[in-house]
C-alpha positions as CSV (number, residue, x, y, z in Angstrom):
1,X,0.0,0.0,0.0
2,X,1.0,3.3,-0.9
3,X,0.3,7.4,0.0
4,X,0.0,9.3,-2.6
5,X,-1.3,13.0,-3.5
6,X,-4.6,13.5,-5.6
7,X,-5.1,14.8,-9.5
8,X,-8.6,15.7,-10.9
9,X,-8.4,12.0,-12.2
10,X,-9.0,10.7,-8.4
11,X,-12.2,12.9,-8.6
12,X,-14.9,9.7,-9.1
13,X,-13.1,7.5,-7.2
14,X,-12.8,10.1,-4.3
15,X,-16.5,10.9,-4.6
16,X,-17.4,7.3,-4.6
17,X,-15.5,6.5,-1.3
18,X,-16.5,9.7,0.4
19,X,-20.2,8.2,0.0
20,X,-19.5,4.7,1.2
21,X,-18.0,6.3,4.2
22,X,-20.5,9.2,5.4
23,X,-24.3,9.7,5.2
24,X,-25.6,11.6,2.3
25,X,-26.2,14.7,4.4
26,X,-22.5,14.8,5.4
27,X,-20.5,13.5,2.4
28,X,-19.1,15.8,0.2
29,X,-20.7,16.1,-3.6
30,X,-18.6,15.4,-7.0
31,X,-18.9,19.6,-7.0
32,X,-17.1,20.5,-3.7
33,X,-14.7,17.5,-4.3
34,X,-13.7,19.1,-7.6
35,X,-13.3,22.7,-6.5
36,X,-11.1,21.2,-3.6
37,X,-9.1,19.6,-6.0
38,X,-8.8,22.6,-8.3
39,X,-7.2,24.6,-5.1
40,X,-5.6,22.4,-3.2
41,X,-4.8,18.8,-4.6
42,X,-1.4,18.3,-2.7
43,X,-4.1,18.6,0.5
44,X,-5.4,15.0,-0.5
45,X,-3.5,11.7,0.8
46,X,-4.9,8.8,-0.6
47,X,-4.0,5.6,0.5
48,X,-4.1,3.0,-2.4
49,X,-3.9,-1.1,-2.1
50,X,-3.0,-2.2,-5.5
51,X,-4.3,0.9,-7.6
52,X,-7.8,0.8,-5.9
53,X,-8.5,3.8,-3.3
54,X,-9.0,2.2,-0.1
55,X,-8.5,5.4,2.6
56,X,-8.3,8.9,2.4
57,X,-7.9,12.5,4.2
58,X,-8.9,15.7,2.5
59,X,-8.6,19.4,4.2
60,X,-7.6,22.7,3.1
61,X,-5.2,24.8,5.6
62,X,-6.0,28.0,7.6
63,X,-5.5,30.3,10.2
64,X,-8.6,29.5,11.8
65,X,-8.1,27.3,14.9
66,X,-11.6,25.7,14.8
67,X,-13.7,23.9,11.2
68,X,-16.3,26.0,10.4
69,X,-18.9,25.0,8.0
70,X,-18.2,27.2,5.2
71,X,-15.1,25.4,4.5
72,X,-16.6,22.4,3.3
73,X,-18.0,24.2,0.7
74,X,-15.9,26.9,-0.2
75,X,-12.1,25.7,-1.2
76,X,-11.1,29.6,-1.6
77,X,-11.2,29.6,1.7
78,X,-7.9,27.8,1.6
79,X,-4.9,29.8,2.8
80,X,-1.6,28.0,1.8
81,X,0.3,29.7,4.1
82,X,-2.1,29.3,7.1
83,X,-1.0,27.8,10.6
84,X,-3.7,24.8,10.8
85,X,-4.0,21.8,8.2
86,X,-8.0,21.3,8.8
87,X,-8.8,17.7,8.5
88,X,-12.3,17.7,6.6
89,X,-12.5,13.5,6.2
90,X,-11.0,10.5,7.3
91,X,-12.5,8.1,5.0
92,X,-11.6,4.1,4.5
93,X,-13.7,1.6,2.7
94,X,-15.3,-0.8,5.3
95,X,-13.6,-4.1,4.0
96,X,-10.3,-1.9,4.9
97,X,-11.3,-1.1,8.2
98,X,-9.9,-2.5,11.2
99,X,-6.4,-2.8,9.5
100,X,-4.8,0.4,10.4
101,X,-5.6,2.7,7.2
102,X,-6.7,5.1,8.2
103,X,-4.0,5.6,11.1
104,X,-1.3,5.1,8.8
105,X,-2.9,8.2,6.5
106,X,-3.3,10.6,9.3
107,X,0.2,9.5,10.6
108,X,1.2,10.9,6.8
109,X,-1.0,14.4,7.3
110,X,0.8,15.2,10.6
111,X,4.0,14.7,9.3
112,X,3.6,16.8,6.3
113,X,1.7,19.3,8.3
114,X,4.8,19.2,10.9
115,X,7.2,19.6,7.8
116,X,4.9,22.6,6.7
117,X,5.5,24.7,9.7
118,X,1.8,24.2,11.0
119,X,1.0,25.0,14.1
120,X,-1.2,21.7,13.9
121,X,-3.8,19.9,12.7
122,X,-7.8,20.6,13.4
123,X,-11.1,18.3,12.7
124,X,-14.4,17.7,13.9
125,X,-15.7,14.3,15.2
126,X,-18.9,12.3,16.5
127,X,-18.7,12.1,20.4
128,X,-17.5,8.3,19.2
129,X,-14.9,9.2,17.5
130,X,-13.2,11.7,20.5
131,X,-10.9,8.5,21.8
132,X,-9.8,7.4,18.2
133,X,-8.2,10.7,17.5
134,X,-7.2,11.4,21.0
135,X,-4.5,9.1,20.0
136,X,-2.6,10.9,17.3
137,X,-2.1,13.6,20.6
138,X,-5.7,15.3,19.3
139,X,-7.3,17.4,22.1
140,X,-11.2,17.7,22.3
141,X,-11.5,20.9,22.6
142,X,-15.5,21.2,23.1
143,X,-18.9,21.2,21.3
144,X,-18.1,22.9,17.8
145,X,-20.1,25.2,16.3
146,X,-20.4,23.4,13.4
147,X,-23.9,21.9,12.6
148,X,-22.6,20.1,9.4
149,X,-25.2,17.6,8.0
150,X,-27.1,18.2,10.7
151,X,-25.1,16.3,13.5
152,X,-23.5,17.4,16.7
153,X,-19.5,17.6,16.3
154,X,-16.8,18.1,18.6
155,X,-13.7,20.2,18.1
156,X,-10.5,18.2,18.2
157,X,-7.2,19.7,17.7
158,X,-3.4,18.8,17.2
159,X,-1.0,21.5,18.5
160,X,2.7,20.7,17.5
């Protein structure tokens, strides 16, 4: 298995995981996939078994220290140069879960963000999710304001 960066050619397969990962109301479309790509594609790590996409993590970086919901829809909100790499999805297909993909993916985001001079790495999470991420070193940080697809999230977030 191998991490690479994404190209406009990843879009369908991208769009295709994204959906057999989150509910409708929460995955991102084909259009805000595409406009993330066109912005910031070396902000894609996808983790590939063989050619086939099998995990992922998409986010655009910013100065902001929380995710709020206009990001997942507006890529020019993207600031290259900002301090946080935002963490927008951690996706794997289910027949990959359970074998370390998606650790091995985010272990690849905090090193590049580290190698970027971030001052960290920020996400949102289900209440059931807190522990998973409090492993990387993520720190819940509350309720977020984010009402994203309708759910209630919780602010995690990485400080180097």
């Amino acid at each position: 298995m191998n991490i690479r960066k994404a190209t406009m050619h990843d879009l369908s397969a991208i769009t295709a995981v994204e959906a057999e990962c989150f509910p409708a109301a929460e995955a991102a479309t084909e259009i805000a996939f595409k406009a993330r790509l066109t912005v910031y594609p070396n902000h894609f790590w996808l983790l590939e078994d063989d050619g086939k996409l099998v995990s992922f993590i998409n986010g655009m970086v910013t100065d902001e220290p929380t995710i709020r919901d206009e990001m997942f829809e507006n890529a020019l909100l993207h600031n290259e140069s900002g301090n946080w790499q935002a963490i927008f999805g951690v996706n794997t297909i289910p027949e990959y879960r359970q074998r370390g993909c998606a650790a091995k993916v985010m272990e690849q985001v905090i090193k590049d963000a580290k190698s970027e001079n971030r001052k960290g790495c920020i996400l949102t999470c289900k209440q059931e999710l807190i522990h998973y991420y409090e492993k990387f070193g993520f720190v819940n940080i509350g309720i977020s304001n984010s009402a994203h697809g309708g759910a209630v999230w919780y602010d995690m977030r990485l400080s180097f």
